[in-house]
C-alpha angles and dihedrals in degrees: 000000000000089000092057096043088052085040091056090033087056095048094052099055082045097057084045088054097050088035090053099036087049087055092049100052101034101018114124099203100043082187091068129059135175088221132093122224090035138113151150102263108044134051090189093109095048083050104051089039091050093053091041085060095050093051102052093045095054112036087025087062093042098048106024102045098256091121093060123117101274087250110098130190120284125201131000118348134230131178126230140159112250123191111227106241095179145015118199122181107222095218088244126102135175117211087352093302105128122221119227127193103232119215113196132174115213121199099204127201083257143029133009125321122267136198113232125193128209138168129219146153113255118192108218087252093062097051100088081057090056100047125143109284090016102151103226130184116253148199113203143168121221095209092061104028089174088075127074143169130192117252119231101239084203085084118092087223088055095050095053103046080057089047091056092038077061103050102044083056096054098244094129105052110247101242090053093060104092095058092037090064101027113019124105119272118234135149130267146169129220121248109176127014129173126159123248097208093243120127135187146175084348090304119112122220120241126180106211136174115217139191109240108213110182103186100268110355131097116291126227144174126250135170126236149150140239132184108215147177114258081241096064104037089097091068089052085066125132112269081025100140101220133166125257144197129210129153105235082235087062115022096167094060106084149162135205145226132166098212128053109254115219120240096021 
């Protein structure tokens, strides 16, 4: 809903601005104009209706899927997560945020793994987040396996299709797992954190010991263990406040995130 309102937004400031620029250009009484908000002393409207068009066309396309390749999906969804295998710029930027082609390759449930293309705008300050081998959450359609679209993790579907990503390439020990997907969430600091050496699907292993502190109850130390991105290490450091998971039958038994998840 929001992408067709954006979408119909968007043609209508586009159809003031031809309109206005036609009437400049070829207009005979430059005093008179069809359009509302004009007029021959000031150039203000033409300016704010300009940006606004700027603005929807470039963060409309980026968060709202506008800037995808014009192919949509056909056919029944299903999400996956998909690992980025190449990241080409198109030549072509709005507003000087560049556009890239994203190649990912999706391993689904079933079947052999494809590779899937989609376009979109990506400010500069969303790169690091795109890199090569980057896991990303997808929609696909397994009747045309070529098109893409990203997934938004804020959807419980799309988190738990990650979390058990996670979990099938072993990068939640096994015996964490139940209070990984079904333990309280509390807060909680690190204390202690040292690498194992161990790396996996890009991540690298740390051991860490962290203070548990459920809102007004008791605290208490445990040792664990998280597999993480080198980009994200720095948030695993002692003093880090995190987010942990532990079932009140084991509370030594915990898993960690960095972020808060919703509904838990």
């Amino acid at each position: 809903m929001v992408r067709i309102v954006l979408w119909v937004i968007w043609l209508l400031l586009s159809a003031w601005l031809v309109i206005w620029t036609g009437e400049g250009l070829f207009g005979v009484d430059q005093r008179t104009s069809i359009l509302p908000f004009s007029g021959e002393d000031t150039l203000l409207a033409p300016i704010l209706i300009g940006v606004a068009w700027g603005v929807i066309l470039t963060f409309g396309m980026t968060f709202t899927g506008l800037g995808v390749r014009g192919r949509k999906l056909r056919g029944e969804t299903q999400i996956g997560v998909g690992r980025i295998v190449e990241l080409a710029p198109t030549g072509l930027s709005v507003n000087d945020v560049p556009q890239y082609d994203l190649f990912i390759r999706v391993t689904p449930r079933a079947g052999g793994d494809f590779v899937g293309q989609l376009r979109r705008l990506i400010p500069p300050t969303d790169l690091a987040m795109v890199q090569v081998g980057s896991p990303v959450p997808v929609r696909y359609s397994p009747a045309d396996p070529d098109t893409v679209e990203l997934a938004d993790i804020a959807q419980p579907e799309v988190r738990e299709a990650m979390l058990q990503w996670r979990i099938e390439k072993g990068l939640i020990d096994p015996r964490l797992v139940r209070a990984r997907t079904t333990g309280i969430q509390v807060p909680a600091s690190v204390l202690e954190v040292r690498p194992t050496g161990r790396r996996r699907e890009g991540q690298s292993e740390l051991t860490l010991k962290v203070l548990m502190a459920p809102e007004g109850e008791a605290t208490w130390e445990a040792d664990t263990t998280v597999f993480a991105y080198p980009d994200a290490i720095s948030r695993f450091q002692v003093g880090s406040p995190i987010w942990a998971f532990y079932r009140r039958e084991d509370p030594q038994t915990v898993a960690v995130t960095i972020e808060k998840e919703p509904g838990r």
